[in-house]
C-alpha positions as CSV (number, residue, x, y, z in Angstrom):
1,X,93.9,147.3,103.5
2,X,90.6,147.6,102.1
3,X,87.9,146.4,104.1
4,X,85.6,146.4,101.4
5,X,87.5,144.3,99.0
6,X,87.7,142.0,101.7
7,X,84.4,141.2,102.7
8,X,83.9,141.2,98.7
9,X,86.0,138.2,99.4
10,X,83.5,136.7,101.6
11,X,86.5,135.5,104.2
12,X,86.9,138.7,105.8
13,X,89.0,142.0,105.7
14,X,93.8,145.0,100.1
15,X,102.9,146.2,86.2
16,X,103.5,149.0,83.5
17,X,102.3,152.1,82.5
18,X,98.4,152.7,81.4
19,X,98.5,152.0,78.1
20,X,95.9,154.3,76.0
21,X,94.7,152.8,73.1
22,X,91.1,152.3,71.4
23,X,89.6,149.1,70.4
24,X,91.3,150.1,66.5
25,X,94.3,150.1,67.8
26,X,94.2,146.9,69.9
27,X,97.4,144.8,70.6
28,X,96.4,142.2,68.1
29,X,94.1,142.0,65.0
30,X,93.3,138.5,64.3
31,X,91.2,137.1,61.7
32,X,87.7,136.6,64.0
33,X,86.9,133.1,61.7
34,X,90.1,131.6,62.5
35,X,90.5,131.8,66.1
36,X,89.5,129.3,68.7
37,X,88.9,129.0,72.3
38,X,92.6,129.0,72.9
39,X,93.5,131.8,71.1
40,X,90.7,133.9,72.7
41,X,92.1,132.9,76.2
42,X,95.7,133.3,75.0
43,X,94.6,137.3,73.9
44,X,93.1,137.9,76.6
45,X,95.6,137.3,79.2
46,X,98.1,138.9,76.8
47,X,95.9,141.9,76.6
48,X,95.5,142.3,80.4
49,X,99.4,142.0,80.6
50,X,99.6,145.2,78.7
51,X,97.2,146.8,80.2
52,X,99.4,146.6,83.6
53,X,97.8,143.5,85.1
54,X,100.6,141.2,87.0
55,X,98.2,138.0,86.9
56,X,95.3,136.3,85.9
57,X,93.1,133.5,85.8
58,X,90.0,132.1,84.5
59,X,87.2,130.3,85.8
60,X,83.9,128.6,84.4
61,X,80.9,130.8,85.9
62,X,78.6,129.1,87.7
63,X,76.9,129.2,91.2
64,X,79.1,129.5,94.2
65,X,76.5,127.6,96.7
66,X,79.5,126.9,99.4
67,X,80.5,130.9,99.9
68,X,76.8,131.6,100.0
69,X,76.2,129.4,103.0
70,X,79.8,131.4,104.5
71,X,78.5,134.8,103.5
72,X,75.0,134.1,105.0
73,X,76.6,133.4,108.3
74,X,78.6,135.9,108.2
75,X,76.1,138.5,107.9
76,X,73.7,136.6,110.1
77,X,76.5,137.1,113.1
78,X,76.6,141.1,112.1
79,X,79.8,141.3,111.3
80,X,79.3,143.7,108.7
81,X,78.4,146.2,111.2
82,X,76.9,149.8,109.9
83,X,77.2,148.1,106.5
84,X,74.1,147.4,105.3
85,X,74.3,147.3,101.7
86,X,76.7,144.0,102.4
87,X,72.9,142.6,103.0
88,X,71.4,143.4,99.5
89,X,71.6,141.8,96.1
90,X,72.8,138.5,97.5
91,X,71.7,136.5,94.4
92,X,74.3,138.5,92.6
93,X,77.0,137.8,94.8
94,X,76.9,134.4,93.6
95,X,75.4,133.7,91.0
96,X,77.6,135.4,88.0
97,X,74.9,134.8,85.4
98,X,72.8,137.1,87.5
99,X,75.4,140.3,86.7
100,X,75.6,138.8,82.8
101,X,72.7,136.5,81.7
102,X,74.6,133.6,79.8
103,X,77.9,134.3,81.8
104,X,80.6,131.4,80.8
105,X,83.7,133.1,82.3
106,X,84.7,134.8,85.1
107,X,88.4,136.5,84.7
108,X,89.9,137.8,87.5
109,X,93.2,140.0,87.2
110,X,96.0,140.9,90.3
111,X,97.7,144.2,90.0
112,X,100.7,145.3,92.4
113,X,100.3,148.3,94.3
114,X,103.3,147.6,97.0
115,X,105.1,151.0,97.4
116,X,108.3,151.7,96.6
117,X,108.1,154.6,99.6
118,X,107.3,154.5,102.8
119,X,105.2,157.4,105.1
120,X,107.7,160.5,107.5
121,X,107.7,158.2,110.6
122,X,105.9,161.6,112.3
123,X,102.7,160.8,110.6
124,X,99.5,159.4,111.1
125,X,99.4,156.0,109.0
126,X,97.4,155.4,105.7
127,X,97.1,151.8,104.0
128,X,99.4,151.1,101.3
129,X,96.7,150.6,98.6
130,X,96.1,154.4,99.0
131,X,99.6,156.0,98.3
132,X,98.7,156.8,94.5
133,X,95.6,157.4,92.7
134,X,92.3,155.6,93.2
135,X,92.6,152.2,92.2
136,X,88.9,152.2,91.3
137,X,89.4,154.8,88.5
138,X,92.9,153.3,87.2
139,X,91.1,149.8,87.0
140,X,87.8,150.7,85.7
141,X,89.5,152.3,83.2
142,X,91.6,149.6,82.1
143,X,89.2,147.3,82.0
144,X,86.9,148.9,80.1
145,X,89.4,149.0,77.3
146,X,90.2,145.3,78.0
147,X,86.5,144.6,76.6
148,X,86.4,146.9,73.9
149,X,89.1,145.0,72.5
150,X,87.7,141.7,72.9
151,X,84.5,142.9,70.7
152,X,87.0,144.4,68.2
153,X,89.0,141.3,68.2
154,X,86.9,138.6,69.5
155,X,83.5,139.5,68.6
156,X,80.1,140.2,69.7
157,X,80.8,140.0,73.3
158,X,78.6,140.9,76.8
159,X,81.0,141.6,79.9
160,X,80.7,143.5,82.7
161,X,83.6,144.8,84.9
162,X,83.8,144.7,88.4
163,X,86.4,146.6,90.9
164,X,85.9,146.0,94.1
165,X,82.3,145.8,94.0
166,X,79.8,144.4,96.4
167,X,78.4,141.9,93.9
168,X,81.2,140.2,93.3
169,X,83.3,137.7,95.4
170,X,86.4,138.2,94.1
171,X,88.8,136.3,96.3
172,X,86.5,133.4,95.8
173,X,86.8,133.5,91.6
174,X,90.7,134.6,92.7
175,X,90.9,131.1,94.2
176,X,88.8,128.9,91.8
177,X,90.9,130.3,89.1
178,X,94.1,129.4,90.7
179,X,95.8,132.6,91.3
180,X,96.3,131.8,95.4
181,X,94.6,131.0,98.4
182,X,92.3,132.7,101.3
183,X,95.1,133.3,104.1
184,X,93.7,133.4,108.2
185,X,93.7,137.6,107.7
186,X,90.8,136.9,104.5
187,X,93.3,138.1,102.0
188,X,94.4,136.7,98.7
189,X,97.8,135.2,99.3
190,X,100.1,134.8,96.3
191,X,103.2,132.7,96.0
192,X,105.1,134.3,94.3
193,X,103.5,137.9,95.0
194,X,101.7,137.9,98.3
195,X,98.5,140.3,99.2
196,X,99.8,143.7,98.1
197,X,97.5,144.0,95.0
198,X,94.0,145.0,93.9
199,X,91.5,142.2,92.5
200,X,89.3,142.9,89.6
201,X,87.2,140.9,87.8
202,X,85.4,140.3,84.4
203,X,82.3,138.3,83.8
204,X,81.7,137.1,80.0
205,X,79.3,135.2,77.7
206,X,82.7,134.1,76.0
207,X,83.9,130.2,76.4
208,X,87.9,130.3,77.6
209,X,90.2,127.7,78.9
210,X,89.8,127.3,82.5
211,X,92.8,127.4,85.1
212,X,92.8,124.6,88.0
213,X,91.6,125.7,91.3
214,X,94.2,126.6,93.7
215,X,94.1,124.0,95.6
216,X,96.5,124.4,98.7
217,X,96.7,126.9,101.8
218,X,100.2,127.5,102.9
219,X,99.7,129.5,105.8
220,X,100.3,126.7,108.3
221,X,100.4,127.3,112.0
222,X,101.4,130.4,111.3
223,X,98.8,133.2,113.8
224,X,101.2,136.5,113.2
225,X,98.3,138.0,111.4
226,X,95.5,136.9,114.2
227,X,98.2,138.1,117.2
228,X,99.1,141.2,115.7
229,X,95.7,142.6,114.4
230,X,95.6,145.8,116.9
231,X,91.4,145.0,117.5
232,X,91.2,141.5,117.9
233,X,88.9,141.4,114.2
234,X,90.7,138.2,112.7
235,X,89.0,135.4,114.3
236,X,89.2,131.2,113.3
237,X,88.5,129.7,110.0
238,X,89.5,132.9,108.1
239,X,86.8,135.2,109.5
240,X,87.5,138.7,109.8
241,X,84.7,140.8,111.8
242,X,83.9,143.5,110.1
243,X,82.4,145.5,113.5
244,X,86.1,145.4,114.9
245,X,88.0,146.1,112.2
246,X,90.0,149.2,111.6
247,X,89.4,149.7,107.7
248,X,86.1,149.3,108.5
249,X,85.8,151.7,111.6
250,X,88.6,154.6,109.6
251,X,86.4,154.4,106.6
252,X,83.2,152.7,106.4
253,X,81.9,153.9,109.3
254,X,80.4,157.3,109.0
255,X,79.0,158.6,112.6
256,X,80.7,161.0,113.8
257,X,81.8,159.4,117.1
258,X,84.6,155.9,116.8
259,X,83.2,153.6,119.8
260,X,85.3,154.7,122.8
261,X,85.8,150.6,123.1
262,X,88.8,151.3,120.6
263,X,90.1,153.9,122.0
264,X,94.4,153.0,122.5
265,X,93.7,150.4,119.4
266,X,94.3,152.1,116.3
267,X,98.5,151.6,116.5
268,X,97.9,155.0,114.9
269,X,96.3,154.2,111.7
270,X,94.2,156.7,110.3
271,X,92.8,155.3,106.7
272,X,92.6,151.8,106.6
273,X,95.1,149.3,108.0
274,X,98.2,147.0,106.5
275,X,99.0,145.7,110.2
276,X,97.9,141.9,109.5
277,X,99.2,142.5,105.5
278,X,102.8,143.7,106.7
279,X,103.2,140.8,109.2
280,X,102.6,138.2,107.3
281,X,105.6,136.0,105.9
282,X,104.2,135.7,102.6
283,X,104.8,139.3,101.5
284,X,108.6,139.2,101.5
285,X,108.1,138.9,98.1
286,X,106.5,141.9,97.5
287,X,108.4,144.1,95.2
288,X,107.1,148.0,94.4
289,X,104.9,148.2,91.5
290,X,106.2,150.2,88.1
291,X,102.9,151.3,87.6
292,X,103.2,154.9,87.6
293,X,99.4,155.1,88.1
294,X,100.3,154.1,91.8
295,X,103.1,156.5,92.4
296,X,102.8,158.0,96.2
297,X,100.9,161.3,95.7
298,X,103.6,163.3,97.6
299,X,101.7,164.6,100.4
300,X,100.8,160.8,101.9
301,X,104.9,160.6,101.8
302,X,106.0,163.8,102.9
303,X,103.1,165.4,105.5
304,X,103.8,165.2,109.2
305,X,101.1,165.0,111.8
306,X,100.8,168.9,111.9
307,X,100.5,169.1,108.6
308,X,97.5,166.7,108.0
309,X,96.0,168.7,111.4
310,X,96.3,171.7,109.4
311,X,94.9,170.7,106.3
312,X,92.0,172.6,105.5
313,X,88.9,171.4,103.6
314,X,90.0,172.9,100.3
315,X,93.4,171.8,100.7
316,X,92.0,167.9,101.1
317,X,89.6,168.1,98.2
318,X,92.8,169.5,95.6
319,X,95.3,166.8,97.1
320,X,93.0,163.9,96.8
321,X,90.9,164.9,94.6
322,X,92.3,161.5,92.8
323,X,92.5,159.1,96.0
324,X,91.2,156.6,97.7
325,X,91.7,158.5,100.7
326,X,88.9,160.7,99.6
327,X,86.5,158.4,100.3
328,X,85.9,158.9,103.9
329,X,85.7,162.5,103.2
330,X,87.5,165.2,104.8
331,X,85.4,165.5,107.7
332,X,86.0,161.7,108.2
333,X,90.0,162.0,108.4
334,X,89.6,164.8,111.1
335,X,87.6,162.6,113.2
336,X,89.7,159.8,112.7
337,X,92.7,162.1,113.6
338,X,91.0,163.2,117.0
339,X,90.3,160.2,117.8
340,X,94.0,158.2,117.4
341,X,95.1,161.8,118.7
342,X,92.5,161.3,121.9
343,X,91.3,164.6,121.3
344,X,87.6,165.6,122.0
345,X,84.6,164.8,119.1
346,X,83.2,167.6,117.5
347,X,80.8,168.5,114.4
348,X,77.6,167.1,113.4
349,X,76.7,163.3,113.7
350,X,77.7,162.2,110.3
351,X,81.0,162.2,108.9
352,X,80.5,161.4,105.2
353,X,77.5,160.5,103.0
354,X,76.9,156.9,103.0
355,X,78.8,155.8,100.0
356,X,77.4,152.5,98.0
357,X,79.5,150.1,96.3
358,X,81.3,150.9,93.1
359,X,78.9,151.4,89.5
360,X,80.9,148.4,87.5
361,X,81.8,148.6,83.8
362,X,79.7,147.8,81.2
């Protein structure tokens, strides 16, 4: 799991083949007098089917006042830890016609990333979402294409993308455009597909048809998420702490030293965490994605402890060059390793520059 997609969710703390084509050679050329709102909704959803999207939905843009009120708790509690730049722009977090002036639509997408592979059961453990290439640069990418074939097609339109970006509260335009509902671990729960897939979102000046809200939350009684999270960060009314959670403390974090208050916690995860993801009922449906952009780089599959303790500096930047994983920086998986290892901290006191949220598409 991603933390950060999470908290982009407000709650708490994760197809085909890329299709590469320019806005002349778009899916479908229509004659730009003759469509209406239904057609532009209908192409749309058919475009972001090709593109390798599993799902989407669309909802009108306006003001989320209710997650503002969640999110200003949640912050004022500090449960976004070391994460300050959770406390900036919070006008644009919800308020879509801040990122877009004269935003009508907010389109979210799902794409699968469940593995078809698992990791050597002698290694240390890596989040699912980070087996293949960086979803930020596979979804940017697509989405970007996604709007230059609405101008081509559509017409004059403004859109920004967004991929797991701070200003954005995804899982709260997943919800409102009835793709699923906020489960107890803060993730987007599908029926039919569960939580193994990434969110993206694009905002629009363009008029669609709007899906109904989701409306339900299946989860029940159901507390295997809360019982099994290795920390203690899922707390009531689907609040994950941020300051407790191990995404947050593998890769956000970037001192040098993991508090010694989780040491024996980590269940040997050293990038992220699927713990409260892979316990959860709802994800027996999960199938492995076709996308070939999400194809296990080998080494997450095939190294061993000793090999990721061997891994030098050079070797890390040339493997994962393309990966999520690269985020926390080399000298953030040896500390991580030392410390689900119990070995001794060493270095200097930071273990990664302090990454800010993702540039979106424009």
């Amino acid at each position: 799991m991603d933390f950060r997609a999470v908290i982009a969710g407000l709650w708490g703390v994760a197809g085909t083949n890329i299709v590469k084509m320019d806005a002349k050679t778009s899916p479908r050329r229509a004659k730009k007098g003759y469509l209406t709102r239904n057609d532009h909704t209908r192409m749309i959803k058919e475009w972001g089917h090709r593109l390798g999207f599993d799902h989407c939905g669309i909802a009108r843009a306006e003001r989320l006042d209710d997650d503002a009120r969640r999110l200003e708790s949640w912050l004022n509690k500090g449960m976004q830890g070391t994460m300050r730049y959770m406390e900036n722009h919070f006008d644009l977090r919800i308020d879509p016609t801040r990122l877009v002036p004269g935003a009508r639509s907010v389109i979210t997408f799902l794409m699968n990333y469940y593995p078809a592979a698992g990791q050597h059961p002698d290694a240390p453990r890596v989040a699912k979402y980070a087996y293949g290439n960086d979803y930020h640069e596979v979804i940017r990418g697509r989405l970007k294409q996604l709007l230059e074939w609405i101008r081509s097609d559509i017409g004059d339109v403004d859109g920004r993308g967004f991929v797991d970006s701070a200003p954005v509260l995804e899982r709260s335009w997943a919800v409102r455009s009835g793709l699923g509902w906020i489960g107890k671990n803060g993730n987007l729960l599908h029926r039919q597909a569960g939580s193994f897939h990434f969110i993206a979102t694009l905002i629009v000046d363009l008029e669609l048809e709007y899906d109904t809200p989701f409306a339900g939350d299946y989860c029940g009684t159901c507390r295997r998420c809360i019982e099994a999270c290795p920390t203690g960060a899922i707390a009531a009314d689907k609040v994950v702490d941020g300051s407790k959670c191990i995404s947050y403390f593998t890769i956000e974090l970037k001192d040098l030293l993991i508090p010694d208050a989780m040491k024996g916690k980590f269940d040997n995860w050293m990038f992220g965490c699927d713990t409260c993801q892979d316990v959860c009922p709802w994800n027996r449906w999960s199938q492995p994605t076709e996308d070939i952009a999400f194809t296990p780089i080998p080494a997450i599959l095939n190294f061993r402890t000793s090999d990721w303790e061997e891994l030098t500096e050079e070797g890390f930047r040339e493997i994962f060059r393309h990966s999520a994983v690269n985020r926390t920086r080399y000298t953030g998986i040896r500390r991580n390793l030392r410390f689900i290892d119990g070995s001794p901290a060493d270095g200097s006191s930071r273990a990664g520059e302090d990454d800010q949220p993702d540039t979106p598409i424009k």
